[in-house]
C-alpha positions in Angstrom: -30.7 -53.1 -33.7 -31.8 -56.6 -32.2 -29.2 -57.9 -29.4 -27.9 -60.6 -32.1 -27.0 -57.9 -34.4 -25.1 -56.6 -31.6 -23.6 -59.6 -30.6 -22.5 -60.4 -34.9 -21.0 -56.8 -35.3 -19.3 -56.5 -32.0 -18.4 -59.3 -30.2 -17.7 -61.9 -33.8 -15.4 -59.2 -35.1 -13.4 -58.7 -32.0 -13.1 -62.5 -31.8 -12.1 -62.6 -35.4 -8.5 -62.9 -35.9 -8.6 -65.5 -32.4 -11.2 -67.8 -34.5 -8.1 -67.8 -37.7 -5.4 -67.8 -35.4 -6.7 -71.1 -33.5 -7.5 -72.3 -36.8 -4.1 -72.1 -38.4 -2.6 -73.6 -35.0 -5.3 -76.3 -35.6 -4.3 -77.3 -39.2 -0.6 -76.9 -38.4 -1.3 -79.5 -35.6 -2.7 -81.8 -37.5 -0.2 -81.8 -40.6 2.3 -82.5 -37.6 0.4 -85.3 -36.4 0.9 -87.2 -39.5 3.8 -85.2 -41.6 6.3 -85.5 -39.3 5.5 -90.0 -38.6 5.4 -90.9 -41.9 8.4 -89.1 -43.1 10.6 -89.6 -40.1 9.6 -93.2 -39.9 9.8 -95.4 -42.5 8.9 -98.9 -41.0 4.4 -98.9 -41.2 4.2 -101.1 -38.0 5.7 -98.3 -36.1 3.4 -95.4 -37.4 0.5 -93.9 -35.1 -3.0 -94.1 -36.0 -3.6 -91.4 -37.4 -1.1 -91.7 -40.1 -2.1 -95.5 -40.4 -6.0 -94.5 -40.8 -4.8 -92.1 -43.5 -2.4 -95.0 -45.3 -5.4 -97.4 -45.0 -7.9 -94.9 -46.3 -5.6 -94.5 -49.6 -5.6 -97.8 -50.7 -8.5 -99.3 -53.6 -10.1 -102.0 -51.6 -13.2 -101.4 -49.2 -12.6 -100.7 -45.2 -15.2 -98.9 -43.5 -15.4 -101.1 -40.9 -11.5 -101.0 -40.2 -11.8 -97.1 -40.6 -14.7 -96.7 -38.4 -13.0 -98.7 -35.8 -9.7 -96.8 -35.9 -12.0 -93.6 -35.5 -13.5 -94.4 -32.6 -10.2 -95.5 -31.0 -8.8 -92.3 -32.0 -11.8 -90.4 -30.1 -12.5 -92.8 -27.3 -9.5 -91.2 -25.1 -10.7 -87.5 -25.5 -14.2 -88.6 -24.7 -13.7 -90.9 -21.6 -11.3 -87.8 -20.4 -14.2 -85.3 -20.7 -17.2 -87.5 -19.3 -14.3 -88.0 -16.8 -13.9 -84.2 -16.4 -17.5 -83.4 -15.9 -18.6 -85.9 -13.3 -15.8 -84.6 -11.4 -16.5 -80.9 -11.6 -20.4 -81.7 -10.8 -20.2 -82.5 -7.2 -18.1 -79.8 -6.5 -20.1 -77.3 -8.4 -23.8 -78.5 -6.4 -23.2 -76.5 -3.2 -22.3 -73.1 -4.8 
């Protein structure tokens, strides 16, 4: 038995039911994140973007652009916060 065989039978099947419980939490997340806006609110200006990406997504004509942008203002925040994250952990982590 190689170590990877190790590692797939002992340390993936303890991890197991973590991996689906995160997932669940994950997709029960993100069915609130745009669920609970676009039944609760009924006026579009006021929606957040991920329910407005979705509503512009559904409709005929072509927006890729528009969609594209909306994405990356959707990830931007997360990103900046962990570049953020990291170049403040690195000096502290040069000494050690």
């Amino acid at each position: 038995m190689t170590r990877f065989e190790a590692f797939k039978d002992i340390s993936l099947s303890m991890a197991k039911p973590g991996l689906i419980a995160v997932a669940l939490f994950s997709l029960r997340s993100l069915l609130e994140r745009v669920h609970h806006p676009k039944a609760l609110m009924s006026e579009r200006e006021l929606w957040p973007l991920t329910v407005g990406l979705f509503a512009l997504s559904e409709r005929q004509r072509d927006f890729c652009g528009q969609i594209t942008a909306v994405s990356v203002l959707l990830v931007l925040p997360a990103f900046v916060f962990f570049l953020r994250q990291s170049l403040l952990e690195e000096p502290r982590t040069i000494g050690v």
